[in-house]
C-alpha positions in Angstrom: 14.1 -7.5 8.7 11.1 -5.0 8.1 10.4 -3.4 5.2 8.2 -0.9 5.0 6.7 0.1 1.3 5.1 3.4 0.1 3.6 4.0 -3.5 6.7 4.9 -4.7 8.2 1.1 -4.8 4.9 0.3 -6.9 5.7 3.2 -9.6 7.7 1.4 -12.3 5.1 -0.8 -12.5 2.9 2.0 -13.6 0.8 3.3 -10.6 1.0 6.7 -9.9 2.4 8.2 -7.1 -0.8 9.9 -5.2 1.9 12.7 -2.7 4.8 12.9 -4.4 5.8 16.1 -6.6 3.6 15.0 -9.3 1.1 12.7 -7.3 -2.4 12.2 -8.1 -3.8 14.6 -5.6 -2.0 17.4 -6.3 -2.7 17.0 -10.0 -6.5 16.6 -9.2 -7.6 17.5 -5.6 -11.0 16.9 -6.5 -10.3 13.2 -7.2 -9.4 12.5 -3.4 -13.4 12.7 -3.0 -13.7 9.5 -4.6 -11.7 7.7 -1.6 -12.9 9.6 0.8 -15.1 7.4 3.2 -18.1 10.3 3.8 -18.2 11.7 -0.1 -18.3 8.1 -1.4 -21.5 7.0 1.2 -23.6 10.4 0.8 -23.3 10.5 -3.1 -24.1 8.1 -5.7 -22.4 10.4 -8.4 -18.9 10.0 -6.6 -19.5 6.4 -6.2 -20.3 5.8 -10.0 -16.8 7.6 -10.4 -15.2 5.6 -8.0 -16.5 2.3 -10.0 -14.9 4.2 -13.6 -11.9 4.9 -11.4 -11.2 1.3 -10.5 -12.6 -0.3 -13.7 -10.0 1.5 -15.8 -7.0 2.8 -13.3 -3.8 1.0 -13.6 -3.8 -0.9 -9.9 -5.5 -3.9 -11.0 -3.3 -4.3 -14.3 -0.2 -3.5 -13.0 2.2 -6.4 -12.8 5.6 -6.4 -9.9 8.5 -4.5 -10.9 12.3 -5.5 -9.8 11.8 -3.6 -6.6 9.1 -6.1 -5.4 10.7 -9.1 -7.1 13.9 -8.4 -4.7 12.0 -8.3 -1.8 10.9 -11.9 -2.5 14.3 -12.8 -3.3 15.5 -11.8 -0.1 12.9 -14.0 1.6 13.5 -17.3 -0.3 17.0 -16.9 0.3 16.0 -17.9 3.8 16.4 -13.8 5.1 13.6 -13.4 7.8 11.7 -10.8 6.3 7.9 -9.0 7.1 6.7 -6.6 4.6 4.8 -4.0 5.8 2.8 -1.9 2.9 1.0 1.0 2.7 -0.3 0.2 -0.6 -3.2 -1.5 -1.8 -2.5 -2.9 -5.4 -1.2 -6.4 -3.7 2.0 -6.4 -6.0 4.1 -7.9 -2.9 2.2 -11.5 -3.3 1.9 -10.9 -6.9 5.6 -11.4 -6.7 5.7 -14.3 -4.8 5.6 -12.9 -0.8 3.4 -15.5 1.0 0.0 -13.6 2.3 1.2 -14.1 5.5 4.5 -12.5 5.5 2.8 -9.1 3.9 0.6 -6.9 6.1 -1.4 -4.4 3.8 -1.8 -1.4 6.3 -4.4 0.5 4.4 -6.0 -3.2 2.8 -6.9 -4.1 -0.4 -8.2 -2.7 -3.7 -8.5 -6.4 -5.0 -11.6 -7.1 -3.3 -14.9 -5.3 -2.1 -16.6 -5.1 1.2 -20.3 -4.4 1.7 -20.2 -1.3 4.1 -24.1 -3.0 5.4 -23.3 -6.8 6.5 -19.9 -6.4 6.0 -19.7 -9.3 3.4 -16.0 -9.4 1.4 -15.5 -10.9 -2.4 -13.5 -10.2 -5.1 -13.2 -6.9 -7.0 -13.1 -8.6 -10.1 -16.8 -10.0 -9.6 -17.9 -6.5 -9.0 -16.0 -5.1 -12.3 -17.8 -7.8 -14.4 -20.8 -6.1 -13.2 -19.9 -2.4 -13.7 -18.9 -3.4 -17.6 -22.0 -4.3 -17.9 -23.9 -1.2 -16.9 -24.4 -1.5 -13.4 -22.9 2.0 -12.4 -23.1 1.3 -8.9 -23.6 -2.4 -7.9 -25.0 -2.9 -4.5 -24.2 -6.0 -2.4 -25.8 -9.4 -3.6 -27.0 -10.1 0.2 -28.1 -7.2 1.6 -28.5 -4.7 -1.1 -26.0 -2.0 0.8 -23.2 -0.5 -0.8 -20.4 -1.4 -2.0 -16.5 0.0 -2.0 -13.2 -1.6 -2.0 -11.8 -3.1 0.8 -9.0 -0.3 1.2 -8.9 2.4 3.6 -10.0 5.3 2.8 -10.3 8.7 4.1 -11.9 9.3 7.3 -11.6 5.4 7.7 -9.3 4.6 10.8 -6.7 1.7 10.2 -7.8 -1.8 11.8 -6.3 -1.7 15.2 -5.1 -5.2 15.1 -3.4 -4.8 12.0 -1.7 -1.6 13.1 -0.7 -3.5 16.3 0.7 -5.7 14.3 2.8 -3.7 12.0 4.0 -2.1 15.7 5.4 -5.1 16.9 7.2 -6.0 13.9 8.8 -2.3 13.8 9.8 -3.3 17.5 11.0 -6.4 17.0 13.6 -5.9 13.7 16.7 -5.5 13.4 16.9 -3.8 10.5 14.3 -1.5 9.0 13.7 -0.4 5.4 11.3 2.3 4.7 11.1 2.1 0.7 9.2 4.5 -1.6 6.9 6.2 1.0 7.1 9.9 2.9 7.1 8.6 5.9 4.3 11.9 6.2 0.8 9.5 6.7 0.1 9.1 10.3 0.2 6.5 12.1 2.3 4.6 9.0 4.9 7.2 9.3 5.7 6.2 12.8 6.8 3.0 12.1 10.0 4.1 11.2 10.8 5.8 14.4 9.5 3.0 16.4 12.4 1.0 15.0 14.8 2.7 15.3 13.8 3.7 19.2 14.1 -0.1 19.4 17.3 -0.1 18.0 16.8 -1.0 14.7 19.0 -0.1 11.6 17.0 2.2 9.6 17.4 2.7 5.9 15.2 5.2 3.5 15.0 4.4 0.1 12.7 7.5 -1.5 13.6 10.0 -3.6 12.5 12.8 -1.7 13.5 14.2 1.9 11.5 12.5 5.0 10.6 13.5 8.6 13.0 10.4 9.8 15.9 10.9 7.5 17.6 12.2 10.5 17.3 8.9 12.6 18.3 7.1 9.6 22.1 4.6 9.2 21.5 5.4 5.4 19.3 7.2 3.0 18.8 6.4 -0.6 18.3 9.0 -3.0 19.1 6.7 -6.5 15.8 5.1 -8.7 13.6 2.2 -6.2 14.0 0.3 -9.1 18.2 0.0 -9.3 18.7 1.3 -5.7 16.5 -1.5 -3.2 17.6 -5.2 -5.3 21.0 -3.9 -4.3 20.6 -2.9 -1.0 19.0 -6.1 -0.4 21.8 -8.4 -2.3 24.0 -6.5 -0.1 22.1 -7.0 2.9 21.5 -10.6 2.4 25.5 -11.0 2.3 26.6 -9.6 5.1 
């Protein structure tokens, strides 16, 4: 089993939705700037933002919600399962999904990568140095600068990763697109890769999506109710 998770599945835990009806960027379109790969190198002033922005969003607070707590049921009740996210607040191992089972499509806002020598450590390192007063700390090694390890716009998705997440979509038999629009190329096409393959596809998201069509079932009810019992019900029969 595949299951592939979108912001929405992270929502109850108090992340905003960033698309949806009342998502981030439709709120605030100027905020996009601040992950968007060629505002954030060309401008120290949307980098000192995007520091503020991490240091006091919800992401690195947030603690797993029942939605990601029954995905880690299903797998310790001996249920193959992959989970593939599009989300970067690394709820899914917070939970209890070994690293190895979860493949974070767009990365990870729980650590930083120097965009000069490429070095990676933790985000909560480079917080400790934004609280006190660095408004945009540089990398320890080489002096370049810094950003989260996360994807952002105008960044293309690691091709091995993305291979990856392709050959799990191939390989399922069952497919669960959960909390996600199923609009974000190449993400999106996950779900019709699956079912091409002959997978059982299932949408859990409160609005409409491009695939609903090629969907067994589609899920309309709260992530939060709605996904631990599709997944008890899955894991029975």
């Amino acid at each position: 089993m595949a299951i592939l998770s979108g912001a929405g599945i992270s929502t109850d835990s108090g992340i905003p939705d960033y698309r949806g009806p009342d998502g981030v960027w439709r709120k605030d379109p100027d905020a996009e700037k601040l992950v968007t790969y060629a505002y954030y190198m060309s401008d120290p002033e949307i980098r000192r933002r995007s520091w503020q922005m991490r240091l006091n969003g919800p992401a690195l607070r947030a603690r797993p919600n029942a939605a990601h707590e029954a995905v880690v049921r299903l797998e310790r009740s001996g249920v193959p399962v992959r989970v593939i996210t599009q989300n970067v607040d690394g709820l899914h191992q917070m939970a209890g999904m070994p690293d190895r089972k979860v493949l974070e499509l767009h990365g990870t806002a729980r650590a930083v990568v120097c965009t000069g020598c490429h070095a990676r450590s933790e985000m909560a390192k480079a917080l400790e140095r934004v609280r006190a007063g660095v408004p945009d700390p540089a990398c320890d090694r080489c002096g370049g600068i810094l950003k989260s390890a996360t994807v952002m716009f105008g960044e293309a998705l690691d091709p091995m990763v993305l291979a990856e997440a392709v050959a799990i979509a191939k390989a399922c038999e069952v497919f669960i697109a959960v909390g996600t629009s199923l609009q974000v190329q190449p993400a999106a096409s996950l779900a019709g890769i699956a079912a091409e393959h002959g997978a059982r596809l299932v949408i859990v998201n409160a609005e409409p999506t491009p695939y609903d069509p090629l969907a067994e079932r589609v899920i309309r009810e709260p992530i939060g109710r709605a996904l631990p019992a599709l997944l008890e019900e899955l894991a029975e029969g």
